[in-house]
C-alpha positions in Angstrom: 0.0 0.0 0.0 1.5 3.4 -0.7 1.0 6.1 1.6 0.1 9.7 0.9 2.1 11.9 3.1 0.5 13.7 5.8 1.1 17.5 4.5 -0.2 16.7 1.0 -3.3 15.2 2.3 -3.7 18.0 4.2 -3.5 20.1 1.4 -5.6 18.3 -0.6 -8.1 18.4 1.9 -8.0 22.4 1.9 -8.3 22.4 -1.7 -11.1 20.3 -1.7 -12.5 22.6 0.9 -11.7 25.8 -0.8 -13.3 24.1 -4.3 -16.4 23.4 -2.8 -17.1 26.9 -1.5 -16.3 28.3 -4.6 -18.5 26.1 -6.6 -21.8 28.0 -5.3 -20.7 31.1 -7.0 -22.5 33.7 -7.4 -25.1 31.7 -5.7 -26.1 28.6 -4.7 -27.6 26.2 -7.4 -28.8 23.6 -5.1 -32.6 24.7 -6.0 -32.1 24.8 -9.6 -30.9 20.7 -9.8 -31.5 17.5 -8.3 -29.7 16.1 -5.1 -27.6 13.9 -7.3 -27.4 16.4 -10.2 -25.8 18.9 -7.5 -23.4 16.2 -5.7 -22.1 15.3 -9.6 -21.2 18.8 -10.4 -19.4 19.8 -7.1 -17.5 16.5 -7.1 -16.5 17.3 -11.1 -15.5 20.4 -10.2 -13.4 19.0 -7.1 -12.1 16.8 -8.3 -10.2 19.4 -11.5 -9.7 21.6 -8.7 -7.4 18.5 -6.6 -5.8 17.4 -10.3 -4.9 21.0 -11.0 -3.0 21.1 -7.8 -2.1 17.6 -8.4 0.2 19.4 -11.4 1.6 22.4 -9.4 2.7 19.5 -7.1 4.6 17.4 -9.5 6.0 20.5 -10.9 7.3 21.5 -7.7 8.6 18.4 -7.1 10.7 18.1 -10.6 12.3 21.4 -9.3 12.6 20.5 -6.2 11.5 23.1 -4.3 11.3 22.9 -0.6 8.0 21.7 0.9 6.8 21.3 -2.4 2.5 20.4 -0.8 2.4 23.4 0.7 4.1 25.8 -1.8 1.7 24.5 -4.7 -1.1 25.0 -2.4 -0.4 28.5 -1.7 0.2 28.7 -6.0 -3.3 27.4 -6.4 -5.0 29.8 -3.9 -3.2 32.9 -6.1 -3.9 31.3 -9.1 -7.4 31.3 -8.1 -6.9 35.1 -7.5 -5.6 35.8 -10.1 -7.8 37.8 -13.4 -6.7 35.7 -16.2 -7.3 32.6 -13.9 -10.4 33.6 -12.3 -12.2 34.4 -15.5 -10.7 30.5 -16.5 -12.2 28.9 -13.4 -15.7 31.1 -13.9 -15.6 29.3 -17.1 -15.0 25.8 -15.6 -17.3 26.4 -12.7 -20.6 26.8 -15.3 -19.5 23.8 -17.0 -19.9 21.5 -14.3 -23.1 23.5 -12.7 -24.4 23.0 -16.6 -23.4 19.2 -15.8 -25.3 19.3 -12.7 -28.6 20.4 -15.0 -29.0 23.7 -13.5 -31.0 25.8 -14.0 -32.5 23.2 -16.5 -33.7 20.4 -13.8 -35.8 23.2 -12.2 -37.5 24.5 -15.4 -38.0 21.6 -17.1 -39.8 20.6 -14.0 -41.6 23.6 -13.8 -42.6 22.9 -17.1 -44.6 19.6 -15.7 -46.5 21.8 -13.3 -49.3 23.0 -15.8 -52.9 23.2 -15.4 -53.6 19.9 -17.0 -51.7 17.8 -14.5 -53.1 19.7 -11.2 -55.5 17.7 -9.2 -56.0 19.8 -6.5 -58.0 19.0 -3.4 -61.8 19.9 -2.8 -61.1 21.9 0.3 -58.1 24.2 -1.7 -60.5 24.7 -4.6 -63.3 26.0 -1.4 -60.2 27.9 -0.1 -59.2 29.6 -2.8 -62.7 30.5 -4.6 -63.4 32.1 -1.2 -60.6 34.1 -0.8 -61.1 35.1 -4.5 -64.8 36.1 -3.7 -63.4 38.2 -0.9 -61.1 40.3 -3.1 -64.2 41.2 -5.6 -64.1 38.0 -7.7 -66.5 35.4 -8.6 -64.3 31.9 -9.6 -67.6 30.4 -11.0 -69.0 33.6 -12.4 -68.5 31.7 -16.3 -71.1 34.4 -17.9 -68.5 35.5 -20.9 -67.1 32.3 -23.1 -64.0 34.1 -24.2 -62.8 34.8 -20.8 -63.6 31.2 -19.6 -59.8 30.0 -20.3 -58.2 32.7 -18.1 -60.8 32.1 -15.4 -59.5 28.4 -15.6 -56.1 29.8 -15.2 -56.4 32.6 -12.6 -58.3 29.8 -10.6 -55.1 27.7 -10.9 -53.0 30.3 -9.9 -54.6 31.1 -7.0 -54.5 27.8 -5.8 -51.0 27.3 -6.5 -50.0 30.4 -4.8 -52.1 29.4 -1.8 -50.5 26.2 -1.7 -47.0 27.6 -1.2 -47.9 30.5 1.4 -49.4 27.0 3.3 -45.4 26.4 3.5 -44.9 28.8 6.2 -47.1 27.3 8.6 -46.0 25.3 11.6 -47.8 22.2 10.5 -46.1 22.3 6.9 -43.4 20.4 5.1 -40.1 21.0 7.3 -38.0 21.2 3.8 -40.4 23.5 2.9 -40.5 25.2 5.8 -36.4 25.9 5.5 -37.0 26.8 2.0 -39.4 29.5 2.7 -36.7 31.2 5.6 -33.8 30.8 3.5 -32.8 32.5 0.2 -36.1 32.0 -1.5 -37.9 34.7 1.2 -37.7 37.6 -1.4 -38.7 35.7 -4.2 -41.8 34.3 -2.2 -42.4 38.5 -1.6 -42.3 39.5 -5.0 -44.6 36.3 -5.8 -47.0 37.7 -3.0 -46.9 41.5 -4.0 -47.3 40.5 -7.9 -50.4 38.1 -6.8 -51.9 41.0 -4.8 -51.3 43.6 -8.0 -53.2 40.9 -10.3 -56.1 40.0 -8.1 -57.1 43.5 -8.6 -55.9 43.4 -12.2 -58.7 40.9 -12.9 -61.1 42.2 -11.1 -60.7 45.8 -12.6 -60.5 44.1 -16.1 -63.8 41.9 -16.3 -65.8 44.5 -14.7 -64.6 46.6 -17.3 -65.7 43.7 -20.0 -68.9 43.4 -18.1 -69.7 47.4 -18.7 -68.3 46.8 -22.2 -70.7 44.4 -22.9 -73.9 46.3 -20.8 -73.1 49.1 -23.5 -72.9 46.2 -26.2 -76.4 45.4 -26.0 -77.8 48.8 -24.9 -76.3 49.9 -28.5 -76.9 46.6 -30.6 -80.6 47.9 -31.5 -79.2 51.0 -32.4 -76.3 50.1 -34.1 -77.2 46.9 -35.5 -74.1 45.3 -35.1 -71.9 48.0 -36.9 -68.6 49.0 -37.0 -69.2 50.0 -33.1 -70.2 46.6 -32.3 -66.7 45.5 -33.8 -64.7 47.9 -32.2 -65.8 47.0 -28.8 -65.4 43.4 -29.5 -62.1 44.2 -30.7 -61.4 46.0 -27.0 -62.8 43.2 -25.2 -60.0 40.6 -27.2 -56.8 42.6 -26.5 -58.1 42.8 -22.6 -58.3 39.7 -21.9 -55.6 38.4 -24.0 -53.3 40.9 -22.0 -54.8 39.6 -18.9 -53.9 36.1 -19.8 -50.4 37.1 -20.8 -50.1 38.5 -17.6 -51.6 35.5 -15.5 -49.4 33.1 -17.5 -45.9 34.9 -17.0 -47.2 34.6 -13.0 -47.6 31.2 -13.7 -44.7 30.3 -15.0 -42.8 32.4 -12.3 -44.5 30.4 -9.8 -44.0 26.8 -10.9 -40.5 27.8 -11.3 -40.6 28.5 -7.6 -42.7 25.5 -6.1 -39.9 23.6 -8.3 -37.0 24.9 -6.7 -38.7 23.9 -3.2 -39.8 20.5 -4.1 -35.5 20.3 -5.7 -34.2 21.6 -2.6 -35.5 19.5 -0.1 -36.2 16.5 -2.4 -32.8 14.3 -2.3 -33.9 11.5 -4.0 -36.5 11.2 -7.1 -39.5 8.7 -4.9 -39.4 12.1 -2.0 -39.8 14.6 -5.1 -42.9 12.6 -6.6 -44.1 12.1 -3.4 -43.7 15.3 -1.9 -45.4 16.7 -5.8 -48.4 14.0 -5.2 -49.5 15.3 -2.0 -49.5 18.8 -3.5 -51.8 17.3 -6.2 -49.7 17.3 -9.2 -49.6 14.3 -11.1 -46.3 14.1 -12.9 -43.5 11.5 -14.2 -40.4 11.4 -12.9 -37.7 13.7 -14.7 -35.6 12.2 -17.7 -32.4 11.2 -16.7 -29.5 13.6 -18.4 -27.2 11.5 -20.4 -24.2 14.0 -19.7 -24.6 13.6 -16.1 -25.5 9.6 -15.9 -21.9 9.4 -17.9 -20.0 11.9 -15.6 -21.3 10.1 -12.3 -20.6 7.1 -13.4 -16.7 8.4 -14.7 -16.4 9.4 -10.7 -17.5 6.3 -9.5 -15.0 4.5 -11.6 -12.7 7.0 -10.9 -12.9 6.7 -6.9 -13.3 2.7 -7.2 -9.6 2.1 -9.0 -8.0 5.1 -6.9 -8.9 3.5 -4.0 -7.4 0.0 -5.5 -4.6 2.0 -6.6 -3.9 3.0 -2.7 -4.8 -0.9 -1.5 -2.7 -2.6 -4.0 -1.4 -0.9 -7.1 2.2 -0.3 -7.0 2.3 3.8 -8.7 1.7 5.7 -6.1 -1.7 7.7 -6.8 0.2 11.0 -6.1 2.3 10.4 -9.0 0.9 11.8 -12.6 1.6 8.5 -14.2 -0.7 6.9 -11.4 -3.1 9.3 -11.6 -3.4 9.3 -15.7 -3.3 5.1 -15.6 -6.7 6.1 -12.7 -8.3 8.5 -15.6 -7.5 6.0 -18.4 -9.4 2.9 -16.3 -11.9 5.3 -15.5 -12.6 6.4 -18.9 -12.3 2.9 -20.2 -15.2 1.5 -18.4 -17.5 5.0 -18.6 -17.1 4.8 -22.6 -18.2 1.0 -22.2 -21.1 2.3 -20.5 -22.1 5.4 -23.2 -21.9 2.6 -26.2 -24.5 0.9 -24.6 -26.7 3.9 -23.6 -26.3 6.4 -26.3 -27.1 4.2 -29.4 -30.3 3.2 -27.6 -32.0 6.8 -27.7 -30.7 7.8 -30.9 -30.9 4.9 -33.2 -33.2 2.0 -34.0 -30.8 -0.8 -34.8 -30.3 -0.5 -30.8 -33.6 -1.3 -29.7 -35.4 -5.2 -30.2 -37.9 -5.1 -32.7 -42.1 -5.0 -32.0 -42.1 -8.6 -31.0 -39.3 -7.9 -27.8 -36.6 -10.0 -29.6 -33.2 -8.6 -28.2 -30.9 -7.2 -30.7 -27.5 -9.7 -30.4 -25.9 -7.9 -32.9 -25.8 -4.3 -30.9 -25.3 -6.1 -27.8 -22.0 -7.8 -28.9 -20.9 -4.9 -31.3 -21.3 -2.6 -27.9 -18.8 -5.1 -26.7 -16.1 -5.0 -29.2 -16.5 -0.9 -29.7 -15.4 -0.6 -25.9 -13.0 -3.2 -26.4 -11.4 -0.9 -29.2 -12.0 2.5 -27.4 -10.0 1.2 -24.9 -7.1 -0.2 -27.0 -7.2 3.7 -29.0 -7.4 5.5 -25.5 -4.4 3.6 -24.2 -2.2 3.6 -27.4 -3.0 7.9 -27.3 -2.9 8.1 -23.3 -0.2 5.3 -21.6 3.5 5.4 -22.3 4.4 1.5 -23.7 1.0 0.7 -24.1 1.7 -1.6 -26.9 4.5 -3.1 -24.6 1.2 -3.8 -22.0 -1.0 -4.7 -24.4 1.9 -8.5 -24.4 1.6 -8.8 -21.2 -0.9 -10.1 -18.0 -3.1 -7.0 -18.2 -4.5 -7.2 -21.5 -6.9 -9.8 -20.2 -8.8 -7.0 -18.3 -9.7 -5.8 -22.0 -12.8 -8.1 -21.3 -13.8 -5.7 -18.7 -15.2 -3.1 -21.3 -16.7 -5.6 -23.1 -18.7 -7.5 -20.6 -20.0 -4.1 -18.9 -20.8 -2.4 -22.7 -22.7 -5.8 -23.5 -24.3 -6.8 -20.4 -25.6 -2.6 -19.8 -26.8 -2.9 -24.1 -28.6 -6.2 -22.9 -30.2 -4.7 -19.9 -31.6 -1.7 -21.0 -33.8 -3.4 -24.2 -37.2 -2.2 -22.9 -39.4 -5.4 -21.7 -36.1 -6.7 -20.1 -37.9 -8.1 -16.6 -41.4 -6.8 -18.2 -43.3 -9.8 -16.6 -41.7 -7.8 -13.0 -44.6 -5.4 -12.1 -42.2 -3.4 -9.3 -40.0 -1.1 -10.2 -37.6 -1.8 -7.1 -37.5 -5.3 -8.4 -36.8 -4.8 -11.9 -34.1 -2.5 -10.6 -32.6 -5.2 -8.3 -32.5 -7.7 -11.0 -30.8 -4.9 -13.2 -28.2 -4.9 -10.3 -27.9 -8.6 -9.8 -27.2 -9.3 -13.8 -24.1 -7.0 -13.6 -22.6 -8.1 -10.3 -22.8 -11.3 -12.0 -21.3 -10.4 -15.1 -18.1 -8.3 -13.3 -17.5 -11.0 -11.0 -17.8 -13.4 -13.7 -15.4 -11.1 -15.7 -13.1 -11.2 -12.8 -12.4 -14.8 -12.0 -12.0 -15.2 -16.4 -9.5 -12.3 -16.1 -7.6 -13.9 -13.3 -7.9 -17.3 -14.6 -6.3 -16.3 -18.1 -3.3 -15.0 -16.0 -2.6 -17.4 -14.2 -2.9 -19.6 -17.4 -1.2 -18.4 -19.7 1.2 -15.6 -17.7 1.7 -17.9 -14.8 0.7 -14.9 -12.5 -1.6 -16.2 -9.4 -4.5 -14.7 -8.3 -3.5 -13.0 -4.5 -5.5 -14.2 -1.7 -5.6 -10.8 -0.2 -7.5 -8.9 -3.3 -10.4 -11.7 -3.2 -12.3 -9.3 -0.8 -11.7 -6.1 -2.7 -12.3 -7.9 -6.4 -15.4 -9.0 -4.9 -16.7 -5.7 -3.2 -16.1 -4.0 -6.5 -18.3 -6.1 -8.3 -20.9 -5.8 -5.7 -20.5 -1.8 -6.0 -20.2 -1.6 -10.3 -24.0 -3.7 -9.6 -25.2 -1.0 -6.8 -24.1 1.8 -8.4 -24.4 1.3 -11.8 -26.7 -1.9 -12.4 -29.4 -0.2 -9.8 -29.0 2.8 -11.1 -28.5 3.2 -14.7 -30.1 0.7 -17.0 -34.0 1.5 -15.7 -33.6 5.1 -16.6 -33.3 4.2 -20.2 -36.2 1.8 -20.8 -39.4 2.3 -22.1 -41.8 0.6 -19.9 -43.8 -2.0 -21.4 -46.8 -4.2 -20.7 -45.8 -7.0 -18.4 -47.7 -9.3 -20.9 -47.0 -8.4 -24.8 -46.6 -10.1 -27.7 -43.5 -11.7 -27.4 -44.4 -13.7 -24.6 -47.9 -14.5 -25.9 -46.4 -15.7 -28.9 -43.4 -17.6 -27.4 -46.2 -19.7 -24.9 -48.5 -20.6 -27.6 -51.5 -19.2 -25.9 -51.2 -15.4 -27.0 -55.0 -14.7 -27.4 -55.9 -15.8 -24.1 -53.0 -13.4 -22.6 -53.6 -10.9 -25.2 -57.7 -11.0 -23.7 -56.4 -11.4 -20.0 -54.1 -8.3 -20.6 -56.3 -6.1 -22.3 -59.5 -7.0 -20.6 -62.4 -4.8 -20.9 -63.6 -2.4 -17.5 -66.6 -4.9 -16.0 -65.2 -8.0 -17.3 -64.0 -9.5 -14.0 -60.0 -9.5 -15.2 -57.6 -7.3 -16.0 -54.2 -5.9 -14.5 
């Protein structure tokens, strides 16, 4: 095992420190992002911040100058001061908060939070058409057509709004309740000033239609439905489409909001649909971001062989050569991953056909284009890498290709489709690829000791083990249900494979009343 010594860990441990504080600038995106959006961008941007230093280290050392962890930290901290490099790390710093998906998360959410999928309850709709009666407006009052869809939406509104003032109450939400008393107090205040301003906006405006159209029919006699006539109905039109415009910009200003509450205390994606279904929204959960499944799973990689670089590997990890051999491993196995994921949302020849067959030919061409990413990114990356590439270690070229087959075989969409639960699906998901990198392992080690003569240590049984156990938790749990399309747990692949595929067909699809059905 090769220890770190005590004064770079140290400074390390300030950088990281220092990096993480810096990240929030100019402000905190933790409302605009997920829980695990916001944990993948801060440890991105960490984890530059550390390799940075990482290079004013080694260049310290090559010159040896004297205490070379502590003069490199205090040439980060003034590079980090510095115009030229603080306009650099700005730069770098929006990257990885774009990574994270803010403020993207947060509007496309808010974007879910329409009219058409709010259910609200029967005693907010009696809340809010009473406070509305209060303040001069009748919520059921449906007397003029053209003004019936921004009635629709100014009752929406006000039950939204009503909804989040409910956040500062004793009895409410404690997330919420820290949400409201942190940052997003002035933002709730300008949503409370703008609501008061519009409740008398639309009162003042429909009484004005109302007079409009008393003088309408007073004058339609008279007139007989002139030029006059068109003129006012031309007045009434811009009112109420101004009103609407109006209504819908407070809308959207306040969806935006309740979804930077439900993020910010929300830390996993079951708490956010839970926390939305008690408000009465009905939505589906948020499509994963491809950029930021690939980037956490990098880090995971990343963090798995460092820490078998510190167990067992014989570079030492503070070394650049360790640390590239740690990004190339890392990369290797997250490009094994993106062949498997990417072709499936972008082209057909990735996804089985309408009767569920699986498509062998993607699944074992994901294989051998990770196996040959791999060979290019170590030829480009690793000095002697053809020298390697004869020896023990080229058996681990397997790696790639059984996590780039095994992910393009788990995420055809009625993989475990006769599994109702999603936990279980996802469990199975997890088993197939501990399976497969255990599986993977023993081959590896087997071929080396085979053919290289090199025996498999006692020693790293535990950690080759645990590693497979994590690559199926942390990927296999996580990854390959995010990029299915669920299907009916009876189709007609399996009706067709049993034989008896109009009985399943009838028992699937039965009709409401028929005594059967899922």
């Amino acid at each position: 095992m090769s220890a770190i010594p005590d004064e770079l860990a140290l400074a390390v441990l300030v950088v990281v420190l220092f990096a993480s504080r810096r990240y929030d600038l100019p402000s905190s995106i933790r409302e605009d992002t997920t829980a695990l959006g916001y944990g993948i961008g801060i440890c991105g941007y960490v984890s530059v911040s550390v390799l940075l230093y990482f290079v004013l280290y080694s260049l310290c050392l090559k010159l040896s100058l004297p205490a070379p962890a502590y003069l490199s930290l205090a040439l980060a901290l003034i590079c980090w001061r510095l115009p030229a490099a603080s306009v650099v790390d700005a730069r770098l710093r929006e990257s990885f908060q774009r990574v994270a998906g803010a403020p993207d998360e947060a509007r496309r959410l808010a974007a879910m939070l329409g009219p058409e999928r709010f259910r609200p309850s029967n005693a907010l709709q009696q809340e809010a058409r009473a406070i509305l009666l209060l303040r001069g407006y009748d919520a059921d009052d449906d007397w003029l057509p053209a003004a019936e869809p921004v009635r629709k939406l100014w009752l929406h509104a006000a039950m939204c709004f009503f909804l989040v003032k409910d956040w500062e109450k004793h009895d409410a939400d404690p997330g919420f309740r820290r949400f409201m008393n942190g940052r997003a107090r002035q933002d709730f205040d300008s949503l409370r000033q703008r609501f008061d301003q519009l409740s008398c906006q639309v009162v003042r405006v429909m009484a004005t239609v109302e007079k409009l159209a008393d003088l309408w029919v007073e004058e339609a006699d008279a007139d007989g439905g002139g030029p006059r006539a068109d003129d006012k109905r031309l007045i009434v039109t811009e009112l109420i489409s101004d009103l609407r415009e109006d209504i819908e910009f407070f809308v959207d200003n306040l969806s935006l909001f309740i979804a930077r509450g439900v993020l910010s205390c929300s830390l996993t994606d079951a708490r956010r649909q839970r926390r939305l279904s008690r408000m009465g929204f009905r939505t589906a959960p948020l499509a994963p971001s491809l950029s930021a499944t690939l980037f956490w799973i990098g880090l995971f990689y990343f963090f798995a062989f460092a820490v078998a670089a510190l167990l067992y590997g014989s570079t030492p990890l503070h070394r650049p050569e360790g640390a590239l051999w740690i990004l190339v491993l890392a990369a290797t196995q997250t490009i094994a991953v993106a062949v498997a994921i990417v072709p499936k949302r972008m082209a057909g020849f990735a996804n089985e056909d309408l009767y569920g067959n699986t498509p062998w030919a993607f699944v074992l061409g994901a294989g051998v284009a990770a196996v040959a990413l791999a060979v290019m990114l170590r030829i480009l990356l690793i000095p002697n890498a053809m020298e390697r590439l004869n020896s023990a270690p080229v058996f681990w070229l397997l790696s790639p290709f059984s996590t780039a087959a095994t992910t393009a075989w788990l995420v055809q969409d009625s993989r475990w489709s006769h599994t109702g639960l999603l936990r279980a699906r996802r469990s199975l998901d997890a088993l197939v690829l501990t399976i497969a990198a255990g599986a993977t392992t023993v081959i590896v080690r087997s071929l080396q000791f085979l053919v290289f003569d090199q025996a498999w240590s006692v020693s790293r049984l535990p950690f080759d083990a645990g590693m497979a156990l994590a690559v199926g938790v942390v990927v296999g749990y996580n990854v390959p249900w995010r990029f299915r399309h669920r299907v009916p747990a009876v189709g007609t692949r399996t009706a067709r494979s049993t034989g008896r595929g109009l009985f399943a067909l009838l028992r699937t699809h039965a009709l409401p009343g028929s005594g059967s059905g899922r």
